[in-house]
C-alpha positions in Angstrom: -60.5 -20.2 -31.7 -58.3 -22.3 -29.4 -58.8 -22.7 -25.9 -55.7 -20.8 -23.8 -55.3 -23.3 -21.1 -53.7 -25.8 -22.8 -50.5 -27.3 -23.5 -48.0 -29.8 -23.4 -45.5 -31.4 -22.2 -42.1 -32.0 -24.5 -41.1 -35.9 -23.9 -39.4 -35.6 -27.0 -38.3 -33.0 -29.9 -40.9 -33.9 -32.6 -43.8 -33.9 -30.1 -46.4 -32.0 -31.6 -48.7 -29.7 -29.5 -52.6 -30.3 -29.7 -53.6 -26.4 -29.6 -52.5 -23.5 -31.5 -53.2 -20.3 -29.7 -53.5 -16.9 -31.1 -50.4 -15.2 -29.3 -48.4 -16.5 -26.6 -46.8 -13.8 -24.6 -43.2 -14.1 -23.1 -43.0 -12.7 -19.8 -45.4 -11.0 -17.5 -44.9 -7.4 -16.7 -46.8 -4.6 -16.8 -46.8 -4.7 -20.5 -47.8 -8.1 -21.5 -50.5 -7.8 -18.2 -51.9 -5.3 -19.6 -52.2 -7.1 -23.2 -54.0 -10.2 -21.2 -56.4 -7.2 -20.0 -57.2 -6.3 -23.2 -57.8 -9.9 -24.3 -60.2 -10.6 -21.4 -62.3 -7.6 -22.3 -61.7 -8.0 -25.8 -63.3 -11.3 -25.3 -66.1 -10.4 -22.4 -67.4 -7.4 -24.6 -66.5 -8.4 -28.0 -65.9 -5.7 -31.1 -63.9 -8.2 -33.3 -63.1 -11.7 -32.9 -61.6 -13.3 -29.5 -58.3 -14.1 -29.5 -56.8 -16.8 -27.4 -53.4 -16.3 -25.4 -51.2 -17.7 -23.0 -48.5 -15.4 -21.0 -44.9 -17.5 -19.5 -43.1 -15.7 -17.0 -40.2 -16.6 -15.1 -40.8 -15.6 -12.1 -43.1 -17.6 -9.4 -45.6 -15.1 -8.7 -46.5 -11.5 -10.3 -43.6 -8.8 -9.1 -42.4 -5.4 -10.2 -39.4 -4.1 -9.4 -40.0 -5.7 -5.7 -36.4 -4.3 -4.8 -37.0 -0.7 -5.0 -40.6 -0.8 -3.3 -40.0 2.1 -1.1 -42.1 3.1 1.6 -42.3 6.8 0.6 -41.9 6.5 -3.1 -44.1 7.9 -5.8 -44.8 6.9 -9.1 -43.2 9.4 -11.7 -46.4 8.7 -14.1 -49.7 10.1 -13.5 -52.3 7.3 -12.4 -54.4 7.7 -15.2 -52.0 6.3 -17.5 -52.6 2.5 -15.6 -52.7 -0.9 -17.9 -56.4 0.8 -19.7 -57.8 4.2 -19.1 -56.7 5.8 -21.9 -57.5 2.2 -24.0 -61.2 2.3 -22.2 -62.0 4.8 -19.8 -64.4 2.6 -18.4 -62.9 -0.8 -17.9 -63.1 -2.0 -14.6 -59.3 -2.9 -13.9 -58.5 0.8 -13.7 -56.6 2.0 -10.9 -59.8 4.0 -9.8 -61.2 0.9 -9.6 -58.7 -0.8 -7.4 -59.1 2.1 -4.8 -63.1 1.4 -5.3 -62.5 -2.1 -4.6 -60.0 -2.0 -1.7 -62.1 0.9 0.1 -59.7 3.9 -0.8 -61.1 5.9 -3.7 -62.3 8.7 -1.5 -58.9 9.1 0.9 -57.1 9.1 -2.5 -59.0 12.0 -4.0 -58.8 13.9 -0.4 -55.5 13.4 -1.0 -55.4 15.6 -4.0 -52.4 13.6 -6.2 -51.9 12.1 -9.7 -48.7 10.1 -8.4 -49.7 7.4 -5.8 -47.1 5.6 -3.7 -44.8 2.6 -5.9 -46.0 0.2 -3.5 -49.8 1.3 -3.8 -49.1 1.2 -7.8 -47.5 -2.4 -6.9 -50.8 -3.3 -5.7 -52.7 -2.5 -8.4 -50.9 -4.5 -10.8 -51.0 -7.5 -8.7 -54.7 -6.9 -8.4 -55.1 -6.6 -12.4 -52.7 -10.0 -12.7 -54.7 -12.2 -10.0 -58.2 -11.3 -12.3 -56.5 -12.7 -15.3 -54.4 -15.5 -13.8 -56.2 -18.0 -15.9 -54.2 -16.6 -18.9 -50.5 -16.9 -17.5 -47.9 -19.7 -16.4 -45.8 -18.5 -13.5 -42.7 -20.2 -13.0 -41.8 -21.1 -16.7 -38.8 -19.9 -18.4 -38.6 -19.4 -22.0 -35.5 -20.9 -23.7 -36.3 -20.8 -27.4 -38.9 -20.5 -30.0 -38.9 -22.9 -33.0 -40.3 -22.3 -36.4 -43.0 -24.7 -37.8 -42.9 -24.1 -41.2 -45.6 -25.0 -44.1 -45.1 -25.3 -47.2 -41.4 -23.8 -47.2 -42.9 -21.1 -44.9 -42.9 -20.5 -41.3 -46.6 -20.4 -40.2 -46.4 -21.4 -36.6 -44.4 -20.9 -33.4 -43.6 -23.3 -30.9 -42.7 -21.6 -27.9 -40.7 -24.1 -25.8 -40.2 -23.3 -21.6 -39.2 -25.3 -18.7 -40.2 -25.2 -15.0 -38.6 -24.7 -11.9 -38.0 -28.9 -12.1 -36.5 -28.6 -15.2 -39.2 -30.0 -17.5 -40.2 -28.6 -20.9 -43.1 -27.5 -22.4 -44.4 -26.8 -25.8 -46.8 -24.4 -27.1 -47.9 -23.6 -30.4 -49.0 -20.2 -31.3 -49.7 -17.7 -34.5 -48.1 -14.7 -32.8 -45.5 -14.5 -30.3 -45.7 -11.2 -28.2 -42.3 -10.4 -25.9 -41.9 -8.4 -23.0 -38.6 -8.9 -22.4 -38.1 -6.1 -19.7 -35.6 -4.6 -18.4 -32.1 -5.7 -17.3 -29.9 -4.1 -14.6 -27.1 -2.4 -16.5 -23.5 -2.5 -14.3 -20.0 -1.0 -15.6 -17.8 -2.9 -17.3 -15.8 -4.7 -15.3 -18.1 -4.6 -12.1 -20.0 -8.0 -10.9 -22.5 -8.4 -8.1 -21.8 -10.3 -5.2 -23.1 -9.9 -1.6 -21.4 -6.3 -0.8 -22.2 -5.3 -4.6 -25.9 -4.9 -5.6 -27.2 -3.2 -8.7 -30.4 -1.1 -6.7 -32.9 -3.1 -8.5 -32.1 -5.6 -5.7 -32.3 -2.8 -2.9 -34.4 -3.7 -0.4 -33.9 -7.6 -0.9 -30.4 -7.3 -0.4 -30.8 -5.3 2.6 -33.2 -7.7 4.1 -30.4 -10.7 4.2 -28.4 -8.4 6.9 -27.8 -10.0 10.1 -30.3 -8.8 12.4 -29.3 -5.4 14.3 -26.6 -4.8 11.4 -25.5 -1.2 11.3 -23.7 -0.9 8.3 -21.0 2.3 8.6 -20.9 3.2 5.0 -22.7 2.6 1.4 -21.6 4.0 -1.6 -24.3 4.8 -4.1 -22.9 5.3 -7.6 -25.9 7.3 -10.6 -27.4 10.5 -11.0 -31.0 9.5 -11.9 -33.8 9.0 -10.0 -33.0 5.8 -8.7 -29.6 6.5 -7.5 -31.3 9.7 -5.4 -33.8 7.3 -3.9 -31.5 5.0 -2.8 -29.3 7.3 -0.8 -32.5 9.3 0.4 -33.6 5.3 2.0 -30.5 4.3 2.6 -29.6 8.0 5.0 -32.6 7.3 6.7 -33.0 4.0 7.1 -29.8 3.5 9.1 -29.4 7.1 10.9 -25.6 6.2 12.1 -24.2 5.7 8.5 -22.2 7.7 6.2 -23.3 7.8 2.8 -21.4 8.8 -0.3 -22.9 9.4 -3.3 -20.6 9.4 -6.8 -21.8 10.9 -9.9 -20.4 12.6 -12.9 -22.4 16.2 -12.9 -22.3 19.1 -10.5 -25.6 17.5 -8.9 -29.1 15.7 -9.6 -30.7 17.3 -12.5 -34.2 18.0 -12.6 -36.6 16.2 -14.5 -39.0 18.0 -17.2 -42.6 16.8 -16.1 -44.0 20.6 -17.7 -46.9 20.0 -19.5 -45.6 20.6 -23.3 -42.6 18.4 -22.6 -44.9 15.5 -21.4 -46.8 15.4 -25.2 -43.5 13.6 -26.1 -45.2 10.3 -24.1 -48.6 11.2 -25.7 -49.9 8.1 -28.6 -49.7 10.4 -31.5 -46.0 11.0 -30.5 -45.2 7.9 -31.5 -46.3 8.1 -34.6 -44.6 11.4 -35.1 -41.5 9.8 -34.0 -42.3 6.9 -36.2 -42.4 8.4 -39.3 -39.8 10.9 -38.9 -36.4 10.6 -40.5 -33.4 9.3 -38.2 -31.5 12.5 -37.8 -34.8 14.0 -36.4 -35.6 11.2 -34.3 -31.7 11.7 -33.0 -32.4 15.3 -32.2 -36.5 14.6 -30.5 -34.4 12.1 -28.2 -31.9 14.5 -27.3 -34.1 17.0 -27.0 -36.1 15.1 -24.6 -34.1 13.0 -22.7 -34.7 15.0 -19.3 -38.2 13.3 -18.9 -37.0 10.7 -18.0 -33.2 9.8 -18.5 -31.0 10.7 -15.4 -32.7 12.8 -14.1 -34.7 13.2 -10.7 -37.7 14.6 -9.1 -37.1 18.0 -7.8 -38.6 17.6 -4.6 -35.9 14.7 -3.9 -33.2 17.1 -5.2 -34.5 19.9 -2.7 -34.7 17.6 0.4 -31.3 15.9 -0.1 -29.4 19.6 -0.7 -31.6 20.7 2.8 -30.5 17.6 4.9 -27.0 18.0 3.1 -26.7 22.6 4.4 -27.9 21.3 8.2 -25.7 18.4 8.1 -22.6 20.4 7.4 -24.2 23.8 9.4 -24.5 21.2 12.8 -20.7 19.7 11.7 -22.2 16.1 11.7 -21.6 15.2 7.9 -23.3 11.9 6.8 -24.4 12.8 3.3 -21.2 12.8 1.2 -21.7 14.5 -2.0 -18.8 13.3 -4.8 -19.6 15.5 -7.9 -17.9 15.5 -10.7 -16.4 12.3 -9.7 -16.5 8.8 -10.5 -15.7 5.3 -8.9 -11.6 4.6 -10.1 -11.7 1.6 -8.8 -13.3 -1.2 -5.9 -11.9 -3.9 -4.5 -14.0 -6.0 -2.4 -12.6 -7.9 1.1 -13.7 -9.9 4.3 -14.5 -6.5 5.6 -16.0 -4.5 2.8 -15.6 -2.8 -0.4 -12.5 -0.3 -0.6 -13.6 2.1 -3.0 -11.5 4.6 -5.4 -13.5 7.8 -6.1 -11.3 10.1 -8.5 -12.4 13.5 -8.8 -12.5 14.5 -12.9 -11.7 18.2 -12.6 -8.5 17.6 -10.7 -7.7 13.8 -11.1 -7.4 13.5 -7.1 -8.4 10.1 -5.5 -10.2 9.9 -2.8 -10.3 6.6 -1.1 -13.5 5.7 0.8 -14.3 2.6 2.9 -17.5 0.9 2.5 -19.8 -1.9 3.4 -21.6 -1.9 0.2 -21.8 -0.6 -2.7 -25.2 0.5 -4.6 -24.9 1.0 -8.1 -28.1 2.8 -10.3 -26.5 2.5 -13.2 -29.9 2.4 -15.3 -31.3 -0.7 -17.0 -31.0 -1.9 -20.8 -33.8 -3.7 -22.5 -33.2 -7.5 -22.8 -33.3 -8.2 -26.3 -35.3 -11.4 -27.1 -33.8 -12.2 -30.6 -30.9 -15.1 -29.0 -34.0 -17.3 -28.2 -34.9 -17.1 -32.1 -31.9 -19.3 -32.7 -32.4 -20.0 -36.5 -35.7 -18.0 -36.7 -33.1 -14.7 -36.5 -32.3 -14.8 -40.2 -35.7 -14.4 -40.9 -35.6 -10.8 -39.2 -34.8 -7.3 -40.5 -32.3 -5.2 -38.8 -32.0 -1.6 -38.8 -28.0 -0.5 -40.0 -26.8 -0.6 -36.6 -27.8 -3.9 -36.2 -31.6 -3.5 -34.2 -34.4 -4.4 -34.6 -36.5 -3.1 -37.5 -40.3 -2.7 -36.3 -43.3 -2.0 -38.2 -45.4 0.8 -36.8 -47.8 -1.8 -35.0 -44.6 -3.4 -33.4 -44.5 -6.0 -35.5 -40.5 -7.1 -35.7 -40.1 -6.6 -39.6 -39.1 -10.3 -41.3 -38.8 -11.2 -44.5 -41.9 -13.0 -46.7 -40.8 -16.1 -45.4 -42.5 -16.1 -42.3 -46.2 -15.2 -42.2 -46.3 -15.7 -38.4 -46.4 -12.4 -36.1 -42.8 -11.4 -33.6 -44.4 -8.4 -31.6 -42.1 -6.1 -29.2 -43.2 -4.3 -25.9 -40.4 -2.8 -25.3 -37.0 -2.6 -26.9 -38.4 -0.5 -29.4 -37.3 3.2 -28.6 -35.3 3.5 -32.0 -38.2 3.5 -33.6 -41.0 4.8 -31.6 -40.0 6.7 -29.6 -39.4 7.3 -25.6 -42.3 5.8 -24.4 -41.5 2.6 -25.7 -40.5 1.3 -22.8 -42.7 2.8 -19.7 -45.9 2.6 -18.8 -47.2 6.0 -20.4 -48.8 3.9 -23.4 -49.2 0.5 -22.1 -52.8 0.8 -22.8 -52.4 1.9 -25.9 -50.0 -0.4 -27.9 -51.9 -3.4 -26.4 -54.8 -2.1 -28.7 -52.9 -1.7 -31.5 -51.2 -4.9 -31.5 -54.1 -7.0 -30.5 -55.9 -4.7 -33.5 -52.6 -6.4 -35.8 -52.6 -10.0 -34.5 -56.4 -10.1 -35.6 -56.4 -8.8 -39.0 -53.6 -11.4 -39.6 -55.3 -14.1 -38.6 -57.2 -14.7 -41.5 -54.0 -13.8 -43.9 -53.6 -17.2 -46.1 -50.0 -19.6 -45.3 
């Protein structure tokens, strides 16, 4: 095996790297963190052969979803699905091992929850990352992956990334593993700019405000979990605000956390959903979608309708509640945002004036097949022009490449809801660190 600390630099095109690494992964999120995990421990304890790997990632430093790192808010996930419990109940980058470490295990249990803060969550995964640093590149960018080919076939992968200066690197690998993330979703139509954030950008946008700034108005525009906790922090955070909040329903819908409706983000429900046919897995996603689509905790929902009844008993209305409503239209200004909100029953427009506007319009997974270039035609796609994925996400190519394209995340069409949270993290890193080394040894 190959030793996962090197590489090299890319003076020129045909510069050929000196180390070919088992997988490199591209990105560093919770999913590809907890795949380094698994190739630590994998190495430290053995049960099969060690595999090498390097992780890029983009950003500088380890983050998650730093803009919506509320004081008050709570994971949605129990904390005993982390980045390796249900993998190894006894690894030692459990979260119950973080509290052991940072001298908090016993106030936690006092505390008598499976849903610790975000920001306490945050911590653990940037605890995890800093033990496994030696495996990942901060501050490198992926801009394409090459094929090497052998033979007429493609063998190898050179993974090509540049820095924060501009300057490229080159590394060569059997497997490429993405963890594309996320990607803030806006309406058509709709850009960012300095009065118009998407809420994955919350609280840094809110931290560039002028000093003493006492915005009179925000309009928050979703209906899922997000949206709610942005006008929750957004009410209180500035208590001389108004502000609105414009979505399509009656009012937040609950989300289904019962206990049979949570065996949809169980491991053998993905290979239920897997293997059943696509007008069923149509229906289970249907079915199912309030776990975790648009929907909010019911808590939130019951202290927003409380402060919403005293607000309007005391006659000092700051909460606005638009339902069945959406945004018609926004123009921004010098001043603010003037913002359209058309009611959909009656067709009446309301015009409100804002400061800013917060959209939670939900995310879409980034799909990693334009940095493929070439290496595209080599994939299968499903008849709607995805992805296909083997069962061990394995992105389905045709016998020309012999090389391994993995997927954490992306993947929902074809297993399932979980696909892109952190329910099986620990799971899928076993299974496709399980595939990457029984192809190692398949012949070129």
């Amino acid at each position: 095996m190959t030793d996962h600390n090197e590489g090299t630099a890319l003076p020129a095109a045909d510069h050929t790297p000196a180390t070919v690494h088992d997988l490199v992964g591209v990105g560093f999120g919770p999913s590809n963190l907890g795949l380094a995990i698994a190739l630590a421990e994998r190495r430290e304890k053995g049960g099969g052969p060690a595999l090498t790997g390097v992780f890029l990632e983009r950003q500088t430093g380890f983050g998650w979803h730093g803009g919506m790192l509320l004081d008050d808010a709570t994971m949605q996930v129990s904390f005993l699905k982390d980045l390796v419990t249900t993998r190894d109940p006894a690894s030692d980058f459990s979260f119950l091992s973080f509290l052991h470490h940072v001298g908090r295990l016993h106030d936690f249990i006092n505390h008598k929850t499976l849903f610790p803060l975000r920001r306490e969550f945050h911590d653990y995964l940037s605890w995890c990352a800093s033990r496994v640093a030696d495996q990942v590149r901060y501050g490198q960018e992926v801009v394409e992956v090459l094929p090497v080919r052998t033979g007429g076939r493609v063998t190898h992968l050179d993974v090509v990334s540049k820095d924060t200066d501009g300057e490229r690197t080159v590394l060569r690998a059997r497997n490429v593993v993405f963890g594309p993330g996320l990607r803030p979703r806006m309406p058509g139509g709709v850009e960012q700019s300095s009065r118009v954030w998407h809420n994955e950008y919350l609280l840094t946008r809110l931290a560039e405000l002028p000093p003493g700034a006492a915005p009179h108005s925000f309009v928050v525009v979703g209906a899922g979990q997000s949206a709610a906790e942005v006008v929750d922090h957004l009410h209180q955070r500035f208590p001389a605000s108004h502000v609105h909040a414009v979505f399509s329903r009656y009012g937040y819908s609950p989300s289904d956390d019962s206990p049979f409706a949570n065996r949809i983000f169980d491991p053998e429900a993905v290979d239920a959903f897997y293997t059943a046919p696509e007008d069923v897995k149509r229906k289970l996603m249907g079915y199912h979608r309030n776990t975790n689509y648009s929907v909010v905790d019911p808590d939130l929902i019951e202290a927003l309708y409380r402060r919403h009844y005293a607000e309007m008993v005391q006659g000092r209305e700051r909460l606005h509640l638009h339902n069945t409503a959406r945004v018609a239209g926004l123009t921004e200004g010098p001043e603010g945002v003037a913002v359209v909100v058309e009611d959909l029953v009656t067709g009446k427009q309301t015009p409100v004036a804002a400061n800013h506007v917060v959209f939670a319009t939900g995310y879409h997974p980034a799909d990693p097949r334009p940095l493929l270039g070439g290496l595209a035609d080599q994939l299968v796609s499903t008849p709607d022009g995805r992805p296909a994925v083997e069962r061990d996400y394995r992105m389905a190519t045709h016998d020309d490449l012999t090389c391994g394209l993995y997927l954490q995340g992306g993947t929902e069409h074809t297993h399932g809801v979980s696909a892109s949270l952190l329910s099986n993290v620990a799971t899928r890193v076993a299974e496709i660190i399980d595939s990457v080394a029984a192809r190692t040894d398949i012949p070129a």
